[in-house]
N, CA, C and O atoms as CSV, one atom per row, in Angstrom:
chain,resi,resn,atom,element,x,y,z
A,1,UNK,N,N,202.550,53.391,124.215
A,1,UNK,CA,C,203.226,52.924,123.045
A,1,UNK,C,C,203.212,53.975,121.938
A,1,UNK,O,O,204.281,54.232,121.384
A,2,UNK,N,N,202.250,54.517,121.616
A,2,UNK,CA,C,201.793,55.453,120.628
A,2,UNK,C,C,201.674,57.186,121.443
A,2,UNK,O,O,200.856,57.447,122.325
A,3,UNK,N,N,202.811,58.298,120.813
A,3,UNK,CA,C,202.924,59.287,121.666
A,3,UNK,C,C,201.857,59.968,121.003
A,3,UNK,O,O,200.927,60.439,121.658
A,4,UNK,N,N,201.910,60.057,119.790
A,4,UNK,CA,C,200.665,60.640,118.830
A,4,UNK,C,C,200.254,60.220,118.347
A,4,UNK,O,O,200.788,59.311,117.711
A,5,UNK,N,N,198.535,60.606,118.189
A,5,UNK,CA,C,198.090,59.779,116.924
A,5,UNK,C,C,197.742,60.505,116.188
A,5,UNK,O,O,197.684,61.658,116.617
A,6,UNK,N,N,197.258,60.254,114.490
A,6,UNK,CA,C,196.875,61.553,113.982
A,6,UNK,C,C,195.192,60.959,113.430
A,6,UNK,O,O,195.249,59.835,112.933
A,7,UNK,N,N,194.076,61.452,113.464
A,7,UNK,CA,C,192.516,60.976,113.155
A,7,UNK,C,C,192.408,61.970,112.176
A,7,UNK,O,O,192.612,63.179,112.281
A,8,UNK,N,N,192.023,61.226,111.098
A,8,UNK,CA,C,191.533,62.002,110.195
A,8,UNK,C,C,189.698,62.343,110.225
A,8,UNK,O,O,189.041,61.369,110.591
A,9,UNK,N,N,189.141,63.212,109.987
A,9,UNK,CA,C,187.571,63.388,109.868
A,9,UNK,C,C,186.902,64.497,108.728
A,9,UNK,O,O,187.187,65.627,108.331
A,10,UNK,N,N,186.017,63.648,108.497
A,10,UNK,CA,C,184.958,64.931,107.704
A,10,UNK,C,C,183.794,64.671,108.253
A,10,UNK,O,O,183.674,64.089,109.331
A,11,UNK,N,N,182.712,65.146,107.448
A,11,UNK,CA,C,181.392,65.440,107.938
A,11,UNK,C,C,180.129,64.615,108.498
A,11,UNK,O,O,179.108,64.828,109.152
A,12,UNK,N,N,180.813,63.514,107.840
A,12,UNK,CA,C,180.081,62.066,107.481
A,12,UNK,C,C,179.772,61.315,109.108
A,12,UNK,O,O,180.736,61.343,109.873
A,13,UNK,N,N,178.942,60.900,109.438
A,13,UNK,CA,C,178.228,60.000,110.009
A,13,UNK,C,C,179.310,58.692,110.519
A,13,UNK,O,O,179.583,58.404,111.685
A,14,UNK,N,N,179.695,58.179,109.563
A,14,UNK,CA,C,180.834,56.764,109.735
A,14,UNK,C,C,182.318,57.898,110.161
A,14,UNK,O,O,183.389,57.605,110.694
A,15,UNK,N,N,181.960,58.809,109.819
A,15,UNK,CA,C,183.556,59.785,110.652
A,15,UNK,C,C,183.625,59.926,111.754
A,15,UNK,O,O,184.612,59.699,112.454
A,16,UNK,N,N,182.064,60.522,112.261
A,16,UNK,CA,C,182.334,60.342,113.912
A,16,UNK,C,C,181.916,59.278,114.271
A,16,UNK,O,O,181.869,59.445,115.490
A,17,UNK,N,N,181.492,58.050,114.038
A,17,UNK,CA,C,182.191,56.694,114.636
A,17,UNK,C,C,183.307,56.359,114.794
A,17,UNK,O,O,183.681,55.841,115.847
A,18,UNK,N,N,184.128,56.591,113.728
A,18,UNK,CA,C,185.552,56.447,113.746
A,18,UNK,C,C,186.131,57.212,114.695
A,18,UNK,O,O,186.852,56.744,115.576
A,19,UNK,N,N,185.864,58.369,114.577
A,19,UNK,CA,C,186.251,59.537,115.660
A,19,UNK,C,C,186.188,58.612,116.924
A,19,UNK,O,O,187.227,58.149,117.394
A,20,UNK,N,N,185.116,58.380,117.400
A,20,UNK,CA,C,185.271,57.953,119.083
A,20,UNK,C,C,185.971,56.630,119.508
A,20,UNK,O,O,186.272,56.465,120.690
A,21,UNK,N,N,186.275,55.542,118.423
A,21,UNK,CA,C,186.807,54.369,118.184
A,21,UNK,C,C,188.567,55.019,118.814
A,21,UNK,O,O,189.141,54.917,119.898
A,22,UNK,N,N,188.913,55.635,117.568
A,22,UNK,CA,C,189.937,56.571,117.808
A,22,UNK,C,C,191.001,57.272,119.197
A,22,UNK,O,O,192.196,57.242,119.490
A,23,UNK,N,N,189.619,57.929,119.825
A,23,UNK,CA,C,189.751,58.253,121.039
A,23,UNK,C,C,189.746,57.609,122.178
A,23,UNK,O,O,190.615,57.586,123.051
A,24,UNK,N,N,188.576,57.009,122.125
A,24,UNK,CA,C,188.924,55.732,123.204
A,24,UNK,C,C,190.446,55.250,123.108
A,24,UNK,O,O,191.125,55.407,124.122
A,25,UNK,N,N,191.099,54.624,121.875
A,25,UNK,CA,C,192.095,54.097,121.480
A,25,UNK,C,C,193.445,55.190,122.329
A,25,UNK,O,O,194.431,54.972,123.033
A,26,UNK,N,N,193.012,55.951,121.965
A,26,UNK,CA,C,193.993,57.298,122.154
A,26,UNK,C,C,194.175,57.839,123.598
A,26,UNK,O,O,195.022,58.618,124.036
A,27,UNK,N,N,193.127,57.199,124.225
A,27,UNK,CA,C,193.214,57.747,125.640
A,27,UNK,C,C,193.883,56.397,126.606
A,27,UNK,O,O,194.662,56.407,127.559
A,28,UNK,N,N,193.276,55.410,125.967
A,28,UNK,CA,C,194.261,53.782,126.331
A,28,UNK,C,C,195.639,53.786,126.615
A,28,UNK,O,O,196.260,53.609,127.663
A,29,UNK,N,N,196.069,54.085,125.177
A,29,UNK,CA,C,198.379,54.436,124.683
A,29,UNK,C,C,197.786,55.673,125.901
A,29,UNK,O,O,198.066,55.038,126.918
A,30,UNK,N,N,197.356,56.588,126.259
A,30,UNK,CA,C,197.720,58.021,126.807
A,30,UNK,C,C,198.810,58.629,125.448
A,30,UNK,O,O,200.013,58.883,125.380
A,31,UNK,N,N,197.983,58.671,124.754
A,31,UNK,CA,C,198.663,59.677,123.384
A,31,UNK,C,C,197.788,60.933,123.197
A,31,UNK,O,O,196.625,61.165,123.527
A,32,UNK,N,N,198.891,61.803,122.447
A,32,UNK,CA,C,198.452,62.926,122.219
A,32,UNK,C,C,197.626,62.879,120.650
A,32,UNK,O,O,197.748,62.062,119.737
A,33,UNK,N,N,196.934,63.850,120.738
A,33,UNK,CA,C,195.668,63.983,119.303
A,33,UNK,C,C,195.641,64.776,118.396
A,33,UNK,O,O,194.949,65.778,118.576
A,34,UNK,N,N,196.354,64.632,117.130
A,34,UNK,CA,C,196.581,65.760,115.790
A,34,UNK,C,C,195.064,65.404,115.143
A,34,UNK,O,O,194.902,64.191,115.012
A,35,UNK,N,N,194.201,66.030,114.818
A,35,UNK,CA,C,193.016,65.928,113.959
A,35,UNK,C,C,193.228,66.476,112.960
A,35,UNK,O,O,193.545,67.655,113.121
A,36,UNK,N,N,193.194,66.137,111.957
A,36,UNK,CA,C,193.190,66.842,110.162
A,36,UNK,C,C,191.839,66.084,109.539
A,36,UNK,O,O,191.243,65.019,109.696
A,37,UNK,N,N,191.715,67.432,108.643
A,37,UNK,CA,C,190.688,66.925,107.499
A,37,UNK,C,C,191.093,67.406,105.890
A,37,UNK,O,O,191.979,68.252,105.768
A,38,UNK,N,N,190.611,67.004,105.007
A,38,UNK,CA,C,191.496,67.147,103.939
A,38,UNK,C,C,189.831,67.547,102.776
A,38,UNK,O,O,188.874,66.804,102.555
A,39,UNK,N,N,190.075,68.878,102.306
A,39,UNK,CA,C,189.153,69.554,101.854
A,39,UNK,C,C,189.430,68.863,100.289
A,39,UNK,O,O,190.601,68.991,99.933
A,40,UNK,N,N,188.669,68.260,99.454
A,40,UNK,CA,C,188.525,68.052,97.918
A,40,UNK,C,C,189.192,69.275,97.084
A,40,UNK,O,O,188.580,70.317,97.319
A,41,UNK,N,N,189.815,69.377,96.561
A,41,UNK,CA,C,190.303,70.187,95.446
A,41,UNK,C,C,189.042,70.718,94.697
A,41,UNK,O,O,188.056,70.032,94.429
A,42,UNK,N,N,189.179,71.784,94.454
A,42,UNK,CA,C,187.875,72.317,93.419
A,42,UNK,C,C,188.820,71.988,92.502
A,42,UNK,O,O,190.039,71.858,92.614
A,43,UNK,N,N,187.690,71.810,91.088
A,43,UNK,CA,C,188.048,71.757,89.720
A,43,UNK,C,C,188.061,72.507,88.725
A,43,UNK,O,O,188.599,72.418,87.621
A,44,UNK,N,N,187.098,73.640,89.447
A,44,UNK,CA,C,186.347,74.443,87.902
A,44,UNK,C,C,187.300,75.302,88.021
A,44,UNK,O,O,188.390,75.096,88.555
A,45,UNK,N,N,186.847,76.483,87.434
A,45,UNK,CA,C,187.866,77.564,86.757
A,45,UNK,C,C,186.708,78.814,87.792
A,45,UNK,O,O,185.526,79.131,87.658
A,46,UNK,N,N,187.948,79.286,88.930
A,46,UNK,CA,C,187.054,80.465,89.594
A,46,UNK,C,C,186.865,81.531,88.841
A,46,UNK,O,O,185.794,82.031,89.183
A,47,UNK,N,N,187.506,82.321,87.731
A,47,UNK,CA,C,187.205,83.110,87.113
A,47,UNK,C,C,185.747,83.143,86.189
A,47,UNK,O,O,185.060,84.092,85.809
A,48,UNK,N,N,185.627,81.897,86.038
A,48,UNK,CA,C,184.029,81.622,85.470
A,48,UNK,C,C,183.031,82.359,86.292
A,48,UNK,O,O,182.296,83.281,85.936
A,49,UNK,N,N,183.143,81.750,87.531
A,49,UNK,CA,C,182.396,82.295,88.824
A,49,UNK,C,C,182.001,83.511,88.868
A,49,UNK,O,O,180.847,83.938,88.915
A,50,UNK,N,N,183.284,84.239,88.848
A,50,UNK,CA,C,183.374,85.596,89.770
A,50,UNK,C,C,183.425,85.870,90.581
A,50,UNK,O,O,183.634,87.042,90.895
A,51,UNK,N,N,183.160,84.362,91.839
A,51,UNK,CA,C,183.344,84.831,93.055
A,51,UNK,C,C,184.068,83.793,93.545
A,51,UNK,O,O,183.777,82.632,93.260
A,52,UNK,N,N,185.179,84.143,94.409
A,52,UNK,CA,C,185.776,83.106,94.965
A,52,UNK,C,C,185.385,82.447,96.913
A,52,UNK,O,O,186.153,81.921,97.718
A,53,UNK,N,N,183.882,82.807,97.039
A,53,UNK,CA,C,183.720,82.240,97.753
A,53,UNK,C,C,183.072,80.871,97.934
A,53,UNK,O,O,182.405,80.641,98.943
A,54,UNK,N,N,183.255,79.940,96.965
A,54,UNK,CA,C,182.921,78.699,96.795
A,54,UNK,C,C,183.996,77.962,97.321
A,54,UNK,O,O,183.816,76.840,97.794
A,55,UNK,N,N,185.239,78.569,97.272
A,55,UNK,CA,C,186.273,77.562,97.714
A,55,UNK,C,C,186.272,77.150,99.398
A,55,UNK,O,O,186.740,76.218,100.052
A,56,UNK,N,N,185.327,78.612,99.768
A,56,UNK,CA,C,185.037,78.985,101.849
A,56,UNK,C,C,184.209,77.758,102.084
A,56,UNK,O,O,184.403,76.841,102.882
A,57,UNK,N,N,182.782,78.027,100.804
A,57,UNK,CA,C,181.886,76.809,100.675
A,57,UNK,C,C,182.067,75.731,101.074
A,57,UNK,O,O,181.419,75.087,101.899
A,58,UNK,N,N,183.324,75.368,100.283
A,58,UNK,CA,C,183.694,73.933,100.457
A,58,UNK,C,C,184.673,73.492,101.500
A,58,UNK,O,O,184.970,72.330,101.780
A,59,UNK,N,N,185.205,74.784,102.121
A,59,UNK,CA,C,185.754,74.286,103.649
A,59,UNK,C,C,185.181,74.164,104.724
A,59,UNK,O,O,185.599,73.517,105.685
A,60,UNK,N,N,183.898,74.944,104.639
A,60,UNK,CA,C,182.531,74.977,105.898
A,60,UNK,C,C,182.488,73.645,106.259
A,60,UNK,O,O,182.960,73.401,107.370
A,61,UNK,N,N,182.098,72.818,105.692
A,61,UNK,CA,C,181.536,71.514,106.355
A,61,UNK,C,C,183.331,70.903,107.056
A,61,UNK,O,O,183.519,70.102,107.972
A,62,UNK,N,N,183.794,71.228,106.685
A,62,UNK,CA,C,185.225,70.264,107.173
A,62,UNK,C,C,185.802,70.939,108.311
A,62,UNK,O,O,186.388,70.356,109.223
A,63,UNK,N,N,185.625,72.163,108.234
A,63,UNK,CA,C,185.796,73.068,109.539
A,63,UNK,C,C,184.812,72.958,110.631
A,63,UNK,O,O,184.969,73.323,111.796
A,64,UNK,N,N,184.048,72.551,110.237
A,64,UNK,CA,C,183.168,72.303,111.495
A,64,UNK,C,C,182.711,70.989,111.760
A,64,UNK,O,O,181.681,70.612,112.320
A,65,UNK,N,N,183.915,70.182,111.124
A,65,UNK,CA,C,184.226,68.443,111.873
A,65,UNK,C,C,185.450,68.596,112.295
A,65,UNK,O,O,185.761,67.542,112.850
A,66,UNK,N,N,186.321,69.349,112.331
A,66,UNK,CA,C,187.480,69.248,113.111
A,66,UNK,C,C,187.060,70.169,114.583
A,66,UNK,O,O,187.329,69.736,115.703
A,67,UNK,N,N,186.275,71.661,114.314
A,67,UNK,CA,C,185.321,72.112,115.351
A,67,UNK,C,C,184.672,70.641,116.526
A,67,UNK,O,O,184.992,70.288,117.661
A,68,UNK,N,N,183.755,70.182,115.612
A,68,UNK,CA,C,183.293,68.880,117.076
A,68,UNK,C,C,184.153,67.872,117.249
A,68,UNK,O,O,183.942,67.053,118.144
A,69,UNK,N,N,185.204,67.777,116.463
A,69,UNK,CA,C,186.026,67.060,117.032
A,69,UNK,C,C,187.032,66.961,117.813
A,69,UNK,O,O,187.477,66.033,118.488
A,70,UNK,N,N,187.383,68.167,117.625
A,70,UNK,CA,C,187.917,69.043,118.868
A,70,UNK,C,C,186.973,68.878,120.248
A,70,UNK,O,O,187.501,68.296,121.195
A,71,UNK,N,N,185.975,69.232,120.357
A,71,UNK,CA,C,184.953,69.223,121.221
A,71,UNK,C,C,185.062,67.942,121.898
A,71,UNK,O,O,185.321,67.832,123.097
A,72,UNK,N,N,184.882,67.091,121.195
A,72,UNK,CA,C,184.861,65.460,121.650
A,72,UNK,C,C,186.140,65.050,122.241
A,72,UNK,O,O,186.243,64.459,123.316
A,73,UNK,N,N,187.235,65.444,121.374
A,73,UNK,CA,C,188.924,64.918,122.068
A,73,UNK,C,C,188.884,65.591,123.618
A,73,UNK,O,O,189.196,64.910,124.596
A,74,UNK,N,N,188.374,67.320,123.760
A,74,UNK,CA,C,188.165,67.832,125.123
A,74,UNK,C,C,187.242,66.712,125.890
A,74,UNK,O,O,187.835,66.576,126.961
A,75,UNK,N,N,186.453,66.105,125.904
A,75,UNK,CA,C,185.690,65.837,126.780
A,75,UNK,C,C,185.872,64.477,127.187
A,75,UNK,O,O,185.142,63.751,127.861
A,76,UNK,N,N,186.679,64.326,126.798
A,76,UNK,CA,C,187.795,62.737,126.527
A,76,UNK,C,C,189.055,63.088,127.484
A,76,UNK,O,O,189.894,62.346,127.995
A,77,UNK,N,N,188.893,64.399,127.535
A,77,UNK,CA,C,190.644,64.737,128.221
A,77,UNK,C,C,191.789,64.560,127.178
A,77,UNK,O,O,192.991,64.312,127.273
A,78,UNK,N,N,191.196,64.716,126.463
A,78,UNK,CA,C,192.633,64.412,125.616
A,78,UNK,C,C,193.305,65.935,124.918
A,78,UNK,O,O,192.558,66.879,124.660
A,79,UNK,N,N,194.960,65.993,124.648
A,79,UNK,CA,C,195.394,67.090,124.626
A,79,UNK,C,C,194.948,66.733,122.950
A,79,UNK,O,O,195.125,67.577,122.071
């Protein structure tokens, strides 16, 4: 019924529950698997800083929930 689905995730604990809820679901339809995560907007002013690697900061953790979640959709078989 469902050709794609799209799962959203971050870092959180109740994400990868959802995550496998998801998949199971996803492997049921035999649908395909878009994963996105959606990084918070910084607020401050980077020039304050001086360094603009706070913005990397704040993609680390979200990059490496779409990383195991990737991992998990593979071991599921799922494309």
């Amino acid at each position: 019924m469902y050709k794609r689905m799209v799962i959203a995730v971050d870092h959180s604990e109740v994400s990868s529950h959802a995550l496998e809820q998801s998949l199971a679901w996803a492997l049921s339809e035999e649908s395909n698997v878009v994963l996105v995560s959606v990084v918070p907007g910084y607020e401050g002013d980077l020039r304050l800083m001086g360094d603009s690697s706070i913005l990397q900061s704040m993609r680390q953790p979200y990059i490496q929930a779409l990383d195991r979640a990737a991992d998990r959709a593979a071991t599921w078989g799922l494309p």
